[in-house]
MARVO-165143 format. One record per residue: x, y, z of N, C-alpha, C in turn; residue in one letter. Coordinates in steps of 0.1 Angstrom, whole numbers. Last residue first. Example, Ala and Ser with C-alpha at 12.3 -4.5 7.8 and 13.67 -1.06 7.14 Angstrom:
<rs>
n_c1, n_c2, n_c3, ca_c1, ca_c2, ca_c3, c_c1, c_c2, c_c3, type
128, -22, 71, 137, -11, 71, 129, 0, 79, s $
132, -57, 78, 123, -45, 78, 132, -33, 78, a $
</rs>
This chain:
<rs>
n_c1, n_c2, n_c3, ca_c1, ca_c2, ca_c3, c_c1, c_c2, c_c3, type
37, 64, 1, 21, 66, 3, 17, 70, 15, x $
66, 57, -8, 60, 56, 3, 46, 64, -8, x $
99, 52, -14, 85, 44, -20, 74, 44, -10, x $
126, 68, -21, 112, 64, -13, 100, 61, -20, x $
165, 68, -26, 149, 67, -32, 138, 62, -22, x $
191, 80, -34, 181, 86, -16, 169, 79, -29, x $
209, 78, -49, 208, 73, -38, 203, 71, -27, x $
207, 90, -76, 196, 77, -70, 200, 72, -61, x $
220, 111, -81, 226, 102, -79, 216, 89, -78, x $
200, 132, -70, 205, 133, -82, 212, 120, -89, x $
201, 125, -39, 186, 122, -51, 192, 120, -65, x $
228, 134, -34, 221, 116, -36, 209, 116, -41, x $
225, 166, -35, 232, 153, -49, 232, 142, -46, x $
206, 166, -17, 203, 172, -33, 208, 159, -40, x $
222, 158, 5, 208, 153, 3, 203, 154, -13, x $
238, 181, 2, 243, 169, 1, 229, 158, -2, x $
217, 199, 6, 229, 201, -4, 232, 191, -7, x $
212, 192, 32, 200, 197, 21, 208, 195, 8, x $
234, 197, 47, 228, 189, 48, 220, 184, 32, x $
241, 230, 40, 248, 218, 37, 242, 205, 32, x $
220, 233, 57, 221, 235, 43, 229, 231, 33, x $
222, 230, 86, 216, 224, 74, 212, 223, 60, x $
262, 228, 84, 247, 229, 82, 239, 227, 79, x $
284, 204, 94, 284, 210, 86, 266, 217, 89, x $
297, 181, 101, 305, 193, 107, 299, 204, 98, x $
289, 155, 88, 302, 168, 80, 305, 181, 88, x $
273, 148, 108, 288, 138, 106, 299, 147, 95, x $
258, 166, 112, 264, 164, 123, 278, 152, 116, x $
243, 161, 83, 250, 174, 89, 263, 177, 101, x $
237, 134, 87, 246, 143, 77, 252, 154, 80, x $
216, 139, 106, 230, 130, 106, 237, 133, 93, x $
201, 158, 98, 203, 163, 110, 217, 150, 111, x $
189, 144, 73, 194, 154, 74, 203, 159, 86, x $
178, 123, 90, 190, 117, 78, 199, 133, 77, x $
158, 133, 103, 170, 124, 110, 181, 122, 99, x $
140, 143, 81, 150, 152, 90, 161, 148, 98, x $
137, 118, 69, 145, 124, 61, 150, 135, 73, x $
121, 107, 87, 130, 99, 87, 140, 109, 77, x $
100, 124, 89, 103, 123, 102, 121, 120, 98, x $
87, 123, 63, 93, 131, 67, 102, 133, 79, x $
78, 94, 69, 90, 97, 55, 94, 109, 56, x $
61, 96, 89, 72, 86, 87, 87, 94, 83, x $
38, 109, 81, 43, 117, 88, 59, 106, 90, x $
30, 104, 50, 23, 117, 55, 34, 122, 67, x $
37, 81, 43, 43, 95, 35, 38, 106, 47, x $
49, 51, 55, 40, 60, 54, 45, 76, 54, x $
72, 32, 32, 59, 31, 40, 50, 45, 41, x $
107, 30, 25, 93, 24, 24, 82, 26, 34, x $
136, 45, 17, 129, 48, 26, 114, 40, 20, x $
173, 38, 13, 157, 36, 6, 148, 40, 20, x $
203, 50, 3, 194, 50, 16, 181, 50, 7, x $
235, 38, -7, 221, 39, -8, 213, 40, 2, x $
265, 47, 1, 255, 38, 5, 239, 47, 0, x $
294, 57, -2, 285, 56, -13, 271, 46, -9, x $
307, 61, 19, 312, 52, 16, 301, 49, 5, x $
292, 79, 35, 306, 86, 27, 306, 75, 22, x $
274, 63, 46, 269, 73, 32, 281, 75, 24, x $
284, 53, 62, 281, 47, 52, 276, 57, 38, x $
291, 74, 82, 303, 67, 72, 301, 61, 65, x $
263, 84, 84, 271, 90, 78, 282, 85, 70, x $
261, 58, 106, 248, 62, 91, 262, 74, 82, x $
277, 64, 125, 274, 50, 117, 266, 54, 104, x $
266, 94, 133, 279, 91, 127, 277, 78, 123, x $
237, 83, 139, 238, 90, 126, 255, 92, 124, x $
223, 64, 155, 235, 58, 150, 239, 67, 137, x $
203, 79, 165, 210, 71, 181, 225, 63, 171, x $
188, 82, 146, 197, 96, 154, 206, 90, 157, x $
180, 60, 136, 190, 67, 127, 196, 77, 136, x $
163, 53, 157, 175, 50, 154, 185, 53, 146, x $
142, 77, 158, 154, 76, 167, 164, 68, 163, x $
131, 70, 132, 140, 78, 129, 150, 81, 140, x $
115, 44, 140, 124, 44, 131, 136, 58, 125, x $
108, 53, 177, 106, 49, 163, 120, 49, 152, x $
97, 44, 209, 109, 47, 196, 105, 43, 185, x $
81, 62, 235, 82, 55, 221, 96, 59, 212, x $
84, 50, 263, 86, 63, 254, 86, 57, 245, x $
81, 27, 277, 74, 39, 279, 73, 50, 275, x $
81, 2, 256, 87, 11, 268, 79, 20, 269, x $
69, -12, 234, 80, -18, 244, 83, -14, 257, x $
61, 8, 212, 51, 5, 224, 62, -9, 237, x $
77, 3, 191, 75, 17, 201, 66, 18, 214, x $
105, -8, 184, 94, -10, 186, 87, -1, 195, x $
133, -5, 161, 122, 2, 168, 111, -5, 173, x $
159, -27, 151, 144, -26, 155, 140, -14, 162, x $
184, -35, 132, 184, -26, 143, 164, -20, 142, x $
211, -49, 119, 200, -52, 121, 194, -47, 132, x $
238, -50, 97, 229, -44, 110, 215, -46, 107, x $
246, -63, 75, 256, -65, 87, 250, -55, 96, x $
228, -93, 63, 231, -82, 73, 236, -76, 79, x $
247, -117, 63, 237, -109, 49, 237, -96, 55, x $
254, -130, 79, 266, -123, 74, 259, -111, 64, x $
241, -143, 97, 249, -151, 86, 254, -141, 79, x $
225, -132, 113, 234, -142, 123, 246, -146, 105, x $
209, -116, 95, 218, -111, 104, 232, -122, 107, x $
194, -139, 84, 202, -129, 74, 213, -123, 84, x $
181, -144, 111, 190, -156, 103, 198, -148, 96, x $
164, -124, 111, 178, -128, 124, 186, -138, 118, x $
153, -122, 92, 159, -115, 91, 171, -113, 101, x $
134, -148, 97, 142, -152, 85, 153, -135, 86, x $
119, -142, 122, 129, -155, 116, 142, -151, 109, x $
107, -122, 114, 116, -120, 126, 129, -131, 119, x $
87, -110, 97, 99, -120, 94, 112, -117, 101, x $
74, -88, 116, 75, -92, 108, 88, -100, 103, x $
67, -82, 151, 81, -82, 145, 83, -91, 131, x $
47, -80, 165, 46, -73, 156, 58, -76, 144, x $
50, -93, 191, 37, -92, 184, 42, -90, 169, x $
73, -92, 208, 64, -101, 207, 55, -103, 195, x $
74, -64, 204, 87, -70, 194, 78, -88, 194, x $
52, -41, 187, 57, -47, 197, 68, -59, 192, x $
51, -23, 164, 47, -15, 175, 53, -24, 188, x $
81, -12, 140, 63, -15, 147, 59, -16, 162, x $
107, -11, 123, 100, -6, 131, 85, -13, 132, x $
138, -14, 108, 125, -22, 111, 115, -14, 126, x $
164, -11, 86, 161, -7, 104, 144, -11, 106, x $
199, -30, 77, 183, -28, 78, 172, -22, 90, x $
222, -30, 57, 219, -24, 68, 202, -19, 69, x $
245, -47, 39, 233, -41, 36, 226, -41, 55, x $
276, -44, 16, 270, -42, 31, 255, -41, 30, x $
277, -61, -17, 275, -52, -7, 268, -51, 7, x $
277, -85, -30, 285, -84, -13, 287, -70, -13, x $
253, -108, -40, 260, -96, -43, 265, -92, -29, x $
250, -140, -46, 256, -135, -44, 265, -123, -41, x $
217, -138, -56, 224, -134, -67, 242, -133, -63, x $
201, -146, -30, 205, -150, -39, 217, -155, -54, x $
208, -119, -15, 213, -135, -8, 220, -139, -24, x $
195, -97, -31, 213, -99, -30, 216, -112, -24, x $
168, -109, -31, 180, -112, -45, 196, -108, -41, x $
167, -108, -2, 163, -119, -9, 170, -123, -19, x $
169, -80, -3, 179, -88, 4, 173, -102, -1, x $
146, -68, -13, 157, -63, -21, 172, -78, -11, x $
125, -84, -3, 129, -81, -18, 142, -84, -20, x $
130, -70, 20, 125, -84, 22, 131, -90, 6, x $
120, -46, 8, 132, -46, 14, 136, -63, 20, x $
96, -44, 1, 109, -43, -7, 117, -49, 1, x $
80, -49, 30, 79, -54, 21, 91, -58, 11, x $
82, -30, 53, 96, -39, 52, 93, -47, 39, x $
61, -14, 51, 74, -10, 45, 80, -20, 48, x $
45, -27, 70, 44, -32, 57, 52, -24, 44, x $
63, -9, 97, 52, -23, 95, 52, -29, 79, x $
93, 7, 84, 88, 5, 96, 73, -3, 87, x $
120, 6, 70, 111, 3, 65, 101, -2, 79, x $
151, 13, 56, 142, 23, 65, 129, 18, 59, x $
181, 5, 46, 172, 6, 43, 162, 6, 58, x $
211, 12, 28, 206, 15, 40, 190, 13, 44, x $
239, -9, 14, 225, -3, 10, 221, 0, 29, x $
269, -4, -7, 261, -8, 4, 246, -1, 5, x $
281, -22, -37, 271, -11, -26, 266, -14, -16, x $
284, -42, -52, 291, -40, -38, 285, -27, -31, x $
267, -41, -71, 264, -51, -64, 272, -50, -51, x $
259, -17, -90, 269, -22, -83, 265, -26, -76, x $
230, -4, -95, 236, -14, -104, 247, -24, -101, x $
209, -8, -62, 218, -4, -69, 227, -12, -80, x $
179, -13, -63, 189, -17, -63, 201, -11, -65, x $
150, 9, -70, 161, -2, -72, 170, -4, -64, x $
128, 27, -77, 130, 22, -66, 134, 10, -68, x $
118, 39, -102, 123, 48, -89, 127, 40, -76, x $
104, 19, -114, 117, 16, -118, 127, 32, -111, x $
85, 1, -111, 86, 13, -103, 101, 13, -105, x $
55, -22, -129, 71, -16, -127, 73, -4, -119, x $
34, -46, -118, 38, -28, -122, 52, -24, -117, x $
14, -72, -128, 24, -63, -124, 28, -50, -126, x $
-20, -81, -118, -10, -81, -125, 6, -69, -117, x $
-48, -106, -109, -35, -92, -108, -29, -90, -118, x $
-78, -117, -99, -67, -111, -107, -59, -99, -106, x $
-78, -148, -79, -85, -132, -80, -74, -126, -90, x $
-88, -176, -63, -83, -173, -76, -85, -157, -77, x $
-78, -201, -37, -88, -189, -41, -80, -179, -53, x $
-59, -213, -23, -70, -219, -34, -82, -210, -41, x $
-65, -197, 7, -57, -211, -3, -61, -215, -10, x $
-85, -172, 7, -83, -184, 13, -72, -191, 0, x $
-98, -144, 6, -84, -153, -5, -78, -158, 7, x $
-117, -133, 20, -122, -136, 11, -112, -140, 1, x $
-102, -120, 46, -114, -126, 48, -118, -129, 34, x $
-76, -104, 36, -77, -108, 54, -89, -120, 55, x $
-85, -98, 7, -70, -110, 17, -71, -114, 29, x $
-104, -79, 12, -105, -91, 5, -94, -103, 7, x $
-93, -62, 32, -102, -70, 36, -101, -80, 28, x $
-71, -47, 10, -65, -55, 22, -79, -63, 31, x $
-93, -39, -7, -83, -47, -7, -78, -56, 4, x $
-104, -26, 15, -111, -29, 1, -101, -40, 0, x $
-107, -24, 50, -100, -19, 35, -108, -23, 22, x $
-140, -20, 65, -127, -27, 65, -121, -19, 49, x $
-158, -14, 92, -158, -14, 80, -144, -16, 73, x $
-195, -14, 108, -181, -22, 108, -178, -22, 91, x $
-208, 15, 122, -205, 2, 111, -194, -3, 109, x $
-214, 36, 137, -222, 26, 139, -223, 14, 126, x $
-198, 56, 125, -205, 56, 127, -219, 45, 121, x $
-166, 29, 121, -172, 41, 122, -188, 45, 117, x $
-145, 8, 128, -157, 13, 133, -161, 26, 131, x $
-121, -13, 109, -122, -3, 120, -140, 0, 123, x $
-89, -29, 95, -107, -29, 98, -110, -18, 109, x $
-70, -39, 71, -79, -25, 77, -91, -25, 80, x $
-44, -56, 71, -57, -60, 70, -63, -44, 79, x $
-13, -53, 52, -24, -50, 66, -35, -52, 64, x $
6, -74, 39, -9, -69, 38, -9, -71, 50, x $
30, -85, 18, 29, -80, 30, 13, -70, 31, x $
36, -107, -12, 38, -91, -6, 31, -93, 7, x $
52, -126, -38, 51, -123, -26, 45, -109, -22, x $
49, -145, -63, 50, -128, -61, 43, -130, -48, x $
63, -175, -81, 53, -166, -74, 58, -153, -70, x $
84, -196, -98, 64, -191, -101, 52, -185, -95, x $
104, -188, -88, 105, -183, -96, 89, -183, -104, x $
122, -174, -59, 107, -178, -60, 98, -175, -74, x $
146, -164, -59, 143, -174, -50, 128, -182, -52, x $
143, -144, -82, 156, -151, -81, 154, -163, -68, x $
125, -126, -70, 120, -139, -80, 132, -150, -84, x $
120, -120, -40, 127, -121, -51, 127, -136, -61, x $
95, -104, -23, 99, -116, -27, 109, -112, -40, x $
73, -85, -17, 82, -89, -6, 92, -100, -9, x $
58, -56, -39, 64, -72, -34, 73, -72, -30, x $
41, -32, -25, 51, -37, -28, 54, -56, -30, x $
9, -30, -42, 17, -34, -29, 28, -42, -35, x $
-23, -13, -48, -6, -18, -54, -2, -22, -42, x $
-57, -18, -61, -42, -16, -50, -32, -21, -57, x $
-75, -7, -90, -66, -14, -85, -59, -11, -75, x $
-106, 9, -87, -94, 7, -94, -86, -4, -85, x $
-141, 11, -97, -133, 5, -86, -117, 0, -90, x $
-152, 45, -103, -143, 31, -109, -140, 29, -95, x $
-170, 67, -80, -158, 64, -92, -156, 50, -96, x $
-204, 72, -83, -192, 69, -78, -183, 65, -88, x $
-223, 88, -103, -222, 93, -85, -208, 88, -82, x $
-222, 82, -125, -219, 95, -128, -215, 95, -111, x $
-235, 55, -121, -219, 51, -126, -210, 68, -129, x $
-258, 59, -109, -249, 53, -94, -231, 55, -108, x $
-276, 63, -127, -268, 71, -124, -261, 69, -114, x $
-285, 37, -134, -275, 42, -142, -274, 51, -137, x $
-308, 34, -113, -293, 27, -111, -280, 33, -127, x $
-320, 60, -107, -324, 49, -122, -310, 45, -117, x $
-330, 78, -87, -340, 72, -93, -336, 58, -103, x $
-313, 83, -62, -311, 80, -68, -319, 71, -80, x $
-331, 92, -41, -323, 103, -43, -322, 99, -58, x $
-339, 79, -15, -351, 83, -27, -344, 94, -43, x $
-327, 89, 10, -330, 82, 3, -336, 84, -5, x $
-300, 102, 28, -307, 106, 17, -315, 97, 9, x $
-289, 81, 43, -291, 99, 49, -300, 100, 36, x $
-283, 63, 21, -292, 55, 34, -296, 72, 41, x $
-265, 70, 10, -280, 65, 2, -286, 65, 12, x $
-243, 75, 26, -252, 88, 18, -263, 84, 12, x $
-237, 51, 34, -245, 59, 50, -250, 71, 39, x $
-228, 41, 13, -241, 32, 17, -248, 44, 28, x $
-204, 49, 9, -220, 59, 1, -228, 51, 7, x $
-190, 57, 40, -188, 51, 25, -202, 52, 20, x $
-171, 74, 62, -184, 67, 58, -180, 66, 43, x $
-150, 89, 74, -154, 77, 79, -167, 69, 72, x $
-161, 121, 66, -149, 110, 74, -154, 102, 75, x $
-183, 132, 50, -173, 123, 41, -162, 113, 54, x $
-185, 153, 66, -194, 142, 64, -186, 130, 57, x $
-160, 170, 64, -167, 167, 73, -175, 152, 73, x $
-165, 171, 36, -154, 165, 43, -154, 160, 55, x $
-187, 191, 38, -184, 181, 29, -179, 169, 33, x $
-176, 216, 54, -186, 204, 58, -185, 190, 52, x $
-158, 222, 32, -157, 218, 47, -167, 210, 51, x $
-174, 229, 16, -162, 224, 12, -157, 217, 23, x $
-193, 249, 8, -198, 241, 17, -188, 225, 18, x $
-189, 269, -13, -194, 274, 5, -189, 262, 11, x $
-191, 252, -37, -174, 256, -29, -180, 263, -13, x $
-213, 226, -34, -212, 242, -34, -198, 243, -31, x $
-232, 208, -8, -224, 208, -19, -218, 219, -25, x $
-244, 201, 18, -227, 193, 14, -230, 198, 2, x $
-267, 215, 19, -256, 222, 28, -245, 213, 27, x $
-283, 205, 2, -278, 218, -6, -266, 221, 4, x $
-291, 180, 13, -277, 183, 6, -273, 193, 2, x $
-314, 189, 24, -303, 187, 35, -293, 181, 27, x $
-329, 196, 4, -326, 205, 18, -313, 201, 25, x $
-329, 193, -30, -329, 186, -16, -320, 194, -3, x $
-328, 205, -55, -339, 208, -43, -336, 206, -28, x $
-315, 186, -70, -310, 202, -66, -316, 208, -55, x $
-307, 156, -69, -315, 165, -66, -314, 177, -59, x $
-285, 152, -84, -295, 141, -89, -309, 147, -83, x $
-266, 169, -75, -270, 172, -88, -284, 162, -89, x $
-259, 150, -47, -264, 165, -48, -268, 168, -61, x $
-241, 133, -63, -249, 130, -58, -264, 140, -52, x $
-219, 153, -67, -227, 142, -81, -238, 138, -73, x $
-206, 154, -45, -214, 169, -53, -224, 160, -63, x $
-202, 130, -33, -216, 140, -26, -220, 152, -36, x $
-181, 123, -49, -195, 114, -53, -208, 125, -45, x $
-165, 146, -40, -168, 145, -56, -182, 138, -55, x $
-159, 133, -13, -164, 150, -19, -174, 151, -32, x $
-163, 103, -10, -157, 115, -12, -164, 126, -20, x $
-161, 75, 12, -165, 85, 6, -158, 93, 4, x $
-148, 40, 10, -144, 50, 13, -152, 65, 8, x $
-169, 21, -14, -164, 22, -2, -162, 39, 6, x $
-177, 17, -38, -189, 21, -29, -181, 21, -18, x $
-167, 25, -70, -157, 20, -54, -172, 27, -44, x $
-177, -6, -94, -178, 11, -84, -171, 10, -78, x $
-172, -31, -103, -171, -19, -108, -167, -4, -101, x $
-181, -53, -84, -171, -52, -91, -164, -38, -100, x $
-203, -46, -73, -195, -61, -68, -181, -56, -70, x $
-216, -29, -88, -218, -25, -76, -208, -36, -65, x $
-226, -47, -110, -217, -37, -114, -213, -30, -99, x $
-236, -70, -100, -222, -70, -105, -213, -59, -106, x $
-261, -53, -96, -252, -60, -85, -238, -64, -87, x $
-272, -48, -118, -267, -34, -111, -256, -47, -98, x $
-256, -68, -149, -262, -63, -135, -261, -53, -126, x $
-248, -56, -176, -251, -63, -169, -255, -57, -159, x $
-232, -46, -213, -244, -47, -201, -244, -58, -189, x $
-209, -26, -215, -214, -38, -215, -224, -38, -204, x $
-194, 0, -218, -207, 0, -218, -215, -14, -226, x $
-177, 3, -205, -172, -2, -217, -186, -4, -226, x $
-185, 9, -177, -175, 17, -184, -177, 14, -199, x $
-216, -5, -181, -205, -5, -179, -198, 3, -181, x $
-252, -7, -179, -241, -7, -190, -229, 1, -177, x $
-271, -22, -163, -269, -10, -164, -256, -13, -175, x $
-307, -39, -150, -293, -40, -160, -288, -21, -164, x $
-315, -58, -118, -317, -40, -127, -304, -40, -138, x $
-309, -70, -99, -310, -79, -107, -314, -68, -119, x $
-306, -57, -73, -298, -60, -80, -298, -64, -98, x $
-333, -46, -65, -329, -62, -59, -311, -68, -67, x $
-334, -13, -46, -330, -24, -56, -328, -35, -55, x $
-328, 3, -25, -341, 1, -26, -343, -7, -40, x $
-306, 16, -17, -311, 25, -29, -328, 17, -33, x $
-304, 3, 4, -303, 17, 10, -313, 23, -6, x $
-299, -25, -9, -309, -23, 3, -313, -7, 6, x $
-279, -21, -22, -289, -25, -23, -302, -21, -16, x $
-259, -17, 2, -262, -5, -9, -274, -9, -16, x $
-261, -41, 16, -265, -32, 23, -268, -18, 11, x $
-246, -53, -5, -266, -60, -8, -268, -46, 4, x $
-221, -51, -12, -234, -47, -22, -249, -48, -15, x $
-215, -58, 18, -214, -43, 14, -227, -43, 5, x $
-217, -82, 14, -230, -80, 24, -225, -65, 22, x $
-200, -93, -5, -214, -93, -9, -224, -85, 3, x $
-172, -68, -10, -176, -77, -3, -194, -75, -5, x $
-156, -54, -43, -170, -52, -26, -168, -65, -24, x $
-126, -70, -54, -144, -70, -50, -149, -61, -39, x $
-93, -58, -67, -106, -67, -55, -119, -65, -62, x $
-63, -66, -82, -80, -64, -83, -92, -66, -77, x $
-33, -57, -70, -47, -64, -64, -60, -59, -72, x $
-3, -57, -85, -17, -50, -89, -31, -57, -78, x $
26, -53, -72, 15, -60, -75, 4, -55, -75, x $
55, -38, -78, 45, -41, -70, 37, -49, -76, x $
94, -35, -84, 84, -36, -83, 72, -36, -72, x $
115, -44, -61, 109, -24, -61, 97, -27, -71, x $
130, -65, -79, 130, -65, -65, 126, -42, -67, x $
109, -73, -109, 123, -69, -100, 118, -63, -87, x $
92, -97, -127, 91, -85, -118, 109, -84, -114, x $
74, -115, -149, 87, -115, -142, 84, -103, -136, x $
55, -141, -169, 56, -130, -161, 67, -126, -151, x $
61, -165, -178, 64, -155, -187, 65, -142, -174, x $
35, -182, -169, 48, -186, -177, 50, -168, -181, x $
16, -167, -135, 18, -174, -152, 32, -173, -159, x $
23, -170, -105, 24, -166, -119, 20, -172, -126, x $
7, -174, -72, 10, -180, -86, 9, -171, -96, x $
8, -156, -41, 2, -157, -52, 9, -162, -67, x $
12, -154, -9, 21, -158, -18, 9, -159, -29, x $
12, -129, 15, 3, -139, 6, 11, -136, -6, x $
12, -127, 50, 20, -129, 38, 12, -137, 30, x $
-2, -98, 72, -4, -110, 66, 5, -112, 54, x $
-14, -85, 103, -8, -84, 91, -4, -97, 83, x $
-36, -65, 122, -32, -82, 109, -27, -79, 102, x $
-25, -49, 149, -25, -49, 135, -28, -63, 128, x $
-23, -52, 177, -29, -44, 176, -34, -44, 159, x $
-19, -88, 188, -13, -75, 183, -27, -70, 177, x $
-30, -109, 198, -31, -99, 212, -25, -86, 201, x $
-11, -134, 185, -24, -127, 192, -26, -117, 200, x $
11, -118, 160, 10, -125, 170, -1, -123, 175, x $
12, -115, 121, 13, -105, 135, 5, -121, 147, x $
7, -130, 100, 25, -125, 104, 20, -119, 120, x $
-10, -155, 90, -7, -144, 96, 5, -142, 98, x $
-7, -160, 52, -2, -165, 66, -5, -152, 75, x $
-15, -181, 25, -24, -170, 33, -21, -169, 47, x $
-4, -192, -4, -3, -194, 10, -9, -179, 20, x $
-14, -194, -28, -9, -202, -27, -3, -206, -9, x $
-42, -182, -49, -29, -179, -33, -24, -190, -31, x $
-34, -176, -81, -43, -185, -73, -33, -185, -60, x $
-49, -152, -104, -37, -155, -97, -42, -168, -86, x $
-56, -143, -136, -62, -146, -123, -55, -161, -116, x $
-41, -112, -152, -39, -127, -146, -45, -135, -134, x $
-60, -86, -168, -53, -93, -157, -51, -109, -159, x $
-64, -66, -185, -62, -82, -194, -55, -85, -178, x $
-57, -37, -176, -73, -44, -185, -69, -58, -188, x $
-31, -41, -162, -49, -38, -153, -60, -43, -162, x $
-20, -69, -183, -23, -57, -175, -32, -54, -167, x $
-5, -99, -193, -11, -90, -188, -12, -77, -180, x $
18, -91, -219, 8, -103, -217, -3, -99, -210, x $
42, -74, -218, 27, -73, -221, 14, -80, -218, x $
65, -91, -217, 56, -88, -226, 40, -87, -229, x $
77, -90, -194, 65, -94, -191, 55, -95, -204, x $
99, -76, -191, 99, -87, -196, 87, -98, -197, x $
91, -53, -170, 100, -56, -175, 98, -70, -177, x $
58, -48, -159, 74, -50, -152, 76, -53, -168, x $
40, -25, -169, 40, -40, -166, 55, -39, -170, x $
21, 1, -158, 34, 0, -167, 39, -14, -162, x $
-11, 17, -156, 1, -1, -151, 8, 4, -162, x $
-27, 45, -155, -25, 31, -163, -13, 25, -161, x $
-35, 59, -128, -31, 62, -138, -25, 45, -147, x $
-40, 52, -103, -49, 55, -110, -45, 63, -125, x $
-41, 25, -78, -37, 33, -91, -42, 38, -102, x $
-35, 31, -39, -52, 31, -56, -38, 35, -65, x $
-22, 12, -21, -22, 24, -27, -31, 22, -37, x $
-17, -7, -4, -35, -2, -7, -31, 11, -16, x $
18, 0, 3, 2, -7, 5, -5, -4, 4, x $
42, -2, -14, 30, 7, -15, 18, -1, -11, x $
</rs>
């Protein structure tokens, strides 16, 4: 789950007694900050190893809590727009007092805009001409409209004069909550750290340079030696199978190969001799090809018994992670019949659907059967926990 927001309260892995949570974090110290993607690639992508404390444990489908910051030249441009030196005291969720700056560092999400903060923001002044047309169910679209690509600095800065008393910045924007991301590490190999896989999200929009929340604070502000607090979160929809001879099928195109990095880590480790079949997708094989190394070595050694890449920009037609499933759906099927788990990690919107109709459409073709069938059969591996997805 990369950058996923959580916004319902951490359930801390298994054996972790509690110790810490989203409210009581552990401030973690990186221990290694690596690029993964090559020069010239289209994506940063990056491995950061981060220090436990005694006690804390996870399993292979857990995640990691990232507690970021605004970055300081975000706060001071919101500064700047609402016409404040920071140094203004406001009370807190918890309604502790301190700084508008702190609270704007660390508190708010001034990033990403939304709907919500423009209606709240609109209430501060009913009058105002040129928000009466972002707020209102009429004006739902537009809204959105304005909302693409901009974060509140461009709505302070369109609207100024709006926001009279820095206490109402905590009615306008939401809590700054926690990212999750899968961990890429089995603790059975790495027993005082938590591994995971970060895209770094930078991009351009109108006329500002503007990056993830999270995944920026890793890309550019958790150097080696740099301390920020996390914690863990169980996902106890996204395991292993109890039987160690299972075979597993796993579907994990750019920072979906996270788990899955995971999940073959503790089978190396733990000696388990189920088949395990891994399909990897991104954009270039030069470029892109996360822990190329170490998953040609798993292959060449027996951990693997497939090992099968999409890269889509390679050729002229793009392949992706659900052509391969086509291009091997009788192979995929006799694993199934043969009780094989199929995990799916990464992007929900168009991936995870793409990759279930290839699964369906190879089921179907390997039972001689229809789509309903298909569907049917699909039914009873959910039912089974054999079809699980960890996507966003």
């Amino acid at each position: 789950m990369s950058e996923q927001t959580l916004t319902e309260t951490a359930a801390p892995a298994p054996g972790h007694a509690l110790k810490y949570t989203r409210n009581n974090p552990f401030h973690a110290t990186v221990l290694v900050n690596d690029l993964l993607t090559g020069a010239g690639s289209e994506k940063e992508t990056r491995h950061i190893e981060l220090s436990l404390d005694d006690g804390m444990q996870y399993t292979p489908g857990d995640a990691v809590g990232i507690i970021p910051e605004n970055r300081r030249d975000a706060v001071d441009e919101v500064l700047a727009a609402l016409k404040y030196t920071g140094s203004e005291r406001v009370l807190d969720h918890y309604k502790v007092e301190i700084d508008l700056e702190e609270a704007l560092r660390t508190r708010l999400a001034i990033g990403k805009l939304t709907r919500g903060s423009v209606t709240q923001f609109g209430k501060l002044a009913p009058g105002h001409a040129g928000l009466k047309d972002l707020v209102g169910p009429d004006n739902k679209a537009r809204a959105e409209e304005y909302c693409w690509g901009r974060e509140f600095v461009d709505l302070a800065t369109d609207f100024p004069g709006v926001v009279t008393q820095p206490q109402q910045l905590f009615n306008v924007l939401s809590r700054l909550t926690p990212r999750m991301y899968s961990i890429a590490s089995s603790q059975a190999l790495h027993a005082d750290n938590v591994q995971t896989t970060v895209r770094v999200v930078r991009y351009e929009s109108h006329g500002r340079e503007r990056q993830g929340l999270a995944s920026g604070h890793m890309g550019d502000r958790a150097p080696v030696g740099a301390t920020f607090p996390i914690f863990l979160h169980a996902n106890a929809a996204f395991r292993l199978p109890e039987d160690s001879t299972t075979p597993v099928i796993m579907i994990g195109p750019g920072t979906g190969i996270a788990p899955f990095r995971a999940f073959l880590e503790e089978r190396q480790a733990t000696g388990q001799t189920g088949d395990n079949w891994l399909i990897f997708g991104e954009q270039r094989r030069a470029l892109d090809f996360l822990y190329q190394d170490q998953f040609e070595a798993m292959h060449r050694d027996g951990l693997l018994a497939r090992l099968d890449t999409a890269f889509s920009r390679d050729q002229a037609k793009k392949i992706y992670v659900q052509d391969r499933i086509a291009e091997n759906a009788a192979e995929l099927y006799a694993w199934l019949e043969r009780g094989a788990y199929f995990y799916v990690c990464g992007d929900a919107s168009r991936m995870a659907k793409d990759v279930e109709l290839a699964l369906l459409d190879a089921i179907a073709q390997g039972s001689n059967g229809t789509l309903e069938h298909a569907n049917e059969y699909l039914a009873e591996m959910k039912k089974a926990k054999r079809y699980q997805r960890d996507v966003y």
